[in-house]
C-alpha positions, 0 to 999 in steps of 0.5 A, a space after each residue: 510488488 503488486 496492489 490493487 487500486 484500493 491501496 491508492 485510490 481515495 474519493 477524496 484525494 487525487 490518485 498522484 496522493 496516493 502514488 506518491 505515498 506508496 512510494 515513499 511508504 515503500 521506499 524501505 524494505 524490511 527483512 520479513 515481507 509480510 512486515 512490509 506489506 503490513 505495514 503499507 496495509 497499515 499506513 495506506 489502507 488507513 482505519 475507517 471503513 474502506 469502499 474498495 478491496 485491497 490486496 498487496 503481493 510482495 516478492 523478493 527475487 533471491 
């Protein structure tokens, strides 16, 4: 998985914040990655106007 900083980074909160709930956040994996990076885009990115870009690149090695 690649993301951009917008993903983790918030003004308000320590970028250890934001690791730690990437990584609980991914610690599952559906099926259908677009679902997965959805989701992370959903519960990280959250609903208020965002100050950086973000961007998620999920792959799956088969």
């Amino acid at each position: 998985m690649l993301y951009t900083d917008g993903l983790i980074e918030r003004r308000d909160a320590d970028i250890d914040e934001g690791m730690r709930a990437l990584a609980a956040c991914a610690a599952e994996v559906e099926p259908d990655l677009d679902a997965f990076c959805s989701r992370l885009l959903n519960r990280l990115g959250g609903s208020g106007e965002q100050a950086d870009d973000i961007a998620v690149v999920a792959l799956r090695r088969v």
